[in-house]
N, C-alpha and C positions, 0 to 999 in steps of 0.2 A: 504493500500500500504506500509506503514511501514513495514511491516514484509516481506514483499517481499523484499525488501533493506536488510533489515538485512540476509536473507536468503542467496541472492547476496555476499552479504562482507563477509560470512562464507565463502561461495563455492570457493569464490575469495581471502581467507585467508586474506581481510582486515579489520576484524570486530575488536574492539574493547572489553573491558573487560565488559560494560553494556551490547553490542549485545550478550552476550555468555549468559550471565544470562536469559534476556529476550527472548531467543530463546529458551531456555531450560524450561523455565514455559511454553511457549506456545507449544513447544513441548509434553509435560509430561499433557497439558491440557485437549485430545481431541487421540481418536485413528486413528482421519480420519488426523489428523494433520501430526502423524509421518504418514503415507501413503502417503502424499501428499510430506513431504520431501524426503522418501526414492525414492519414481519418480521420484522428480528433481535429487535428486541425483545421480541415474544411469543415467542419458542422461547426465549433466552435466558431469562424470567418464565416457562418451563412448567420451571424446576427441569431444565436439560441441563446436567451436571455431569459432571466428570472426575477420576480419580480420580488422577492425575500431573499434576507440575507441567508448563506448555506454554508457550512465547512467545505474547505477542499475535496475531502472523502464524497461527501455528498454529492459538492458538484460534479462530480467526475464520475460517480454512481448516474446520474439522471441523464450525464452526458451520451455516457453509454449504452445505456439505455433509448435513448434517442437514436443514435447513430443505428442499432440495429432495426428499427423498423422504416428510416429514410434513405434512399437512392442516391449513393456517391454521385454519378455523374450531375445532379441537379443541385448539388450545394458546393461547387468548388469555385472558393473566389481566392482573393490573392494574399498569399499566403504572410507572415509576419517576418520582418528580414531577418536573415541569420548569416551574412556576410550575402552571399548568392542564393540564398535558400537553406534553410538546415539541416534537411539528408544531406542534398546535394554537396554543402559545403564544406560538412565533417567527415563525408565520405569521401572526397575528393583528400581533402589536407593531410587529415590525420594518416591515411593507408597509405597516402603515395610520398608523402615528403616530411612524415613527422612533424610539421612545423603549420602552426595553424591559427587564422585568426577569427574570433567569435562577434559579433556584434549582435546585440539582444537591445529590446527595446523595454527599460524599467520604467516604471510611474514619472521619474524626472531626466534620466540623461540616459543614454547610450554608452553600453559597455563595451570594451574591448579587450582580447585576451589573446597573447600570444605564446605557444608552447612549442618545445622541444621534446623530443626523444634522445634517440642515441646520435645526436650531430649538434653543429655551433650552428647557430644562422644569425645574422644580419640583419637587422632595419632598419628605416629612418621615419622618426616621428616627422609630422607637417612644422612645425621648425627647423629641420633639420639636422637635429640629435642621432646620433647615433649609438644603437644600443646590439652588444653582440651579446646572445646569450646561451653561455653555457647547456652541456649535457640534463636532463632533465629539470628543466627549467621554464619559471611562468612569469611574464610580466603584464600587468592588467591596466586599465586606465580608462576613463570615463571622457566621455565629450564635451566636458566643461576643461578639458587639458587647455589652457595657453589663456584662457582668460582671466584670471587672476592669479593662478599656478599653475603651473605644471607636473603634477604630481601622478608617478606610477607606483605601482603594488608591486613588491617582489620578494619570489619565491623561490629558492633556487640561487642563482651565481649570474650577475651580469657584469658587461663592462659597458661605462655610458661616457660618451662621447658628447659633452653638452655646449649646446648652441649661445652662448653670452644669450644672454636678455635682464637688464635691470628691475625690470618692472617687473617682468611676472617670471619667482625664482624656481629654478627646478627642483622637487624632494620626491625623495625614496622610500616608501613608506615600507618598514619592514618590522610587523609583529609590534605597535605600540613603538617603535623609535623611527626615526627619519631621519635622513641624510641632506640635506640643504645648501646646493648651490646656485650660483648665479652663473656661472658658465664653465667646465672645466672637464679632465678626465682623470675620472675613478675607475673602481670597483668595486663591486656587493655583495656581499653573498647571507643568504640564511639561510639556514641548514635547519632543517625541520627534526632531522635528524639526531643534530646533536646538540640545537638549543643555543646554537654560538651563531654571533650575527658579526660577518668581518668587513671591513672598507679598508681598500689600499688607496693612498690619493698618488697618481702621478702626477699633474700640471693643478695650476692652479691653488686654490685652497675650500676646503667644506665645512660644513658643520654636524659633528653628531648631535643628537636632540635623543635622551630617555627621559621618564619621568624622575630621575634620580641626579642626571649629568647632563652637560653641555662644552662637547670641546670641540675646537676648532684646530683643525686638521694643516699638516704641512706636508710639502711633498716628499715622498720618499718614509712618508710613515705607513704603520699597519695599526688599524685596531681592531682589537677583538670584544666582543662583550656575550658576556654568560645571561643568556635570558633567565636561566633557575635561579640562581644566587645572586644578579645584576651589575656582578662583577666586569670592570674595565680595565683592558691593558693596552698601552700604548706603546711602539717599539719602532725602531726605525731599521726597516729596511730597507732593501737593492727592489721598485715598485718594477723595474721592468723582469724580472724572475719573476715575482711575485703576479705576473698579470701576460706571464707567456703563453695561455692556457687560449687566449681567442686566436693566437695564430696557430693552434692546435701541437703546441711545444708544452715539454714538461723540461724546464731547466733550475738545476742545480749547483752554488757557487759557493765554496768554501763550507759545506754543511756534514757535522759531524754524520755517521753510517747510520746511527740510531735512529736520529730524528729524518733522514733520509728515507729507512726503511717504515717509520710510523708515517710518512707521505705518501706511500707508496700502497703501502696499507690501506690508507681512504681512496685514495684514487683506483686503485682497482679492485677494494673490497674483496682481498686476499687478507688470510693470516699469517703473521711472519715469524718467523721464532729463530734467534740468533744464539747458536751454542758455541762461539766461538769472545773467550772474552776480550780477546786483542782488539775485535771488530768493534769492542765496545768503548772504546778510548775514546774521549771528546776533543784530543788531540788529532786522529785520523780524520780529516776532514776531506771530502770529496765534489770535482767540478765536472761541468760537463750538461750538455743536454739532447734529449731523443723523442722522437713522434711519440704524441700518445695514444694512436692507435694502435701501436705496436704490441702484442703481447707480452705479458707479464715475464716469463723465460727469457725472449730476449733483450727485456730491460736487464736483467739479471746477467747476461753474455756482454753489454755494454759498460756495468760498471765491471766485471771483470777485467776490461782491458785495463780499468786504473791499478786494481788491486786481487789480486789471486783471490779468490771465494772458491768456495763446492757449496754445491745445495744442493736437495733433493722434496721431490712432493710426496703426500700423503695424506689422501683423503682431504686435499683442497687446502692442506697446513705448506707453506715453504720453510723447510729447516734450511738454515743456513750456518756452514763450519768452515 
């Protein structure tokens, strides 16, 4: 019955920014699925109206009801936009190019939502911002963007590329904190995952905004901040390592083996286990960098040329001696 609610709050333009996602996976899940909406959706668009207020459950009860004693071909009028159509357009994006963009029509503005799978894509907001974003990754945004802000939702890891405008500043809105510039280039990331919300500034300068802190950012920093605890750390790093990842490079410059291998760890959500303690000296520090499409082994063959290793797998563990 959930989905039926949510189907309701589309059709009834009060959905929410969760309802659009999850309608769109279950959408893009199942052929009989979009069939099923595109029927509600022409009885719904032949003006079927009630004249008492109903729960969603209900309306959706009476709706269906209706639809099966009425003739599809006599009530098909035009349909609600969902980029080009909402089969059409989530069937299109989502199966052939991972990368896909939503526009839905809520009680006051127009949403938009753009997702990744397993690839980086590219695009330019109507300012001309540019925003690369990261392996499963969502950035969202409403059609009030550029009138008094410019503000996107993000989910996931981006790198944004921002267009100066004094007037109306660009922010990041990520889980209660935002990121706030007037023109420059960053990077973002929240990880849902592990509750750490990070910004690297390369050019220019930004603002973190929590409900706890407010610091403003210089180039060549990193911050991290602990959504559980509200914990902030501020560090200065090398931002062009730290933001190789949209030209699809994993590079690494003076960094001890350890902290090497706990990167390598999240990036390919392998487990690592080092039985050798020499590798674990904070003195041994290692440079160098390689695609990161390339498999996990021969990342492993790569940093061998700096430093003799053996490793072996097992049940998905890399031992390393």
């Amino acid at each position: 019955m959930k989905m039926d609610e949510i189907i309701m709050r589309i059709l009834t333009k009060t959905n929410s920014y969760d309802d659009i996602v999850e309608f769109a996976q279950w959408l893009n899940a199942d052929e009989k699925n979009r069939e099923e909406f595109q029927k509600i959706e022409s009885y719904w668009n032949a003006n079927l109206k009630y004249d008492y207020p109903m729960t969603a459950e209900n309306s959706f009860k009476k709706l269906q009801q209706k639809i099966a004693k009425l003739d599809m071909r006599n009530s098909r009028r035009k349909r609600m936009v969902v980029y080009s159509g909402v089969a059409a357009s989530l069937l299109i994006i989502l199966t052939l190019s991972f990368f896909m963009m939503i526009e839905t029509t809520p009680r006051i503005s127009q949403q938009y939502i753009y997702m990744t799978g397993n690839s980086i894509s590219t695009f330019f907001m109507e300012d001309s911002t540019r925003i690369i974003l990261n392996r499963n990754s969502k950035v969202s945004y409403t059609d009030d963007y550029g009138q008094k802000e410019r503000r996107v939702r993000l989910i996931g890891e981006a790198y944004f590329d921002v267009k100066k405008n004094t007037v109306s500043p660009f922010i990041v809105d990520m889980d209660g904190t935002i990121v706030k510039v007037l023109g420059t280039k960053f990077t973002a990331s929240n990880k849902e995952e592990t509750g750490t919300i990070e910004t690297v500034l390369l050019e220019g300068a930004i603002r973190f905004v929590s409900s706890e802190q407010s610091v403003l950012m210089k180039p060549n920093q990193k911050l991290l901040f602990n959504k559980n605890n509200r914990n902030l750390e501020l560090t200065e790093i090398d931002s062009e390592q730290e933001s190789a990842w949209k030209e699809g490079l994993f590079k690494y410059r003076s960094l001890p083996f350890e902290r090497l291998m706990k990167k390598l760890e999240a990036d390919y959500g392998v487990k690592i286990i080092i039985n050798n303690k020499k590798l674990l000296n904070p003195e041994l520090k290692f440079t160098g960098s390689f695609e990161q499409n390339i498999a996990f082994h021969n990342v492993l063959d790569v940093i061998n040329r700096t430093i003799h290793i053996k490793w072996k797998e097992e049940n998905g563990i890399y031992y390393i001696y």
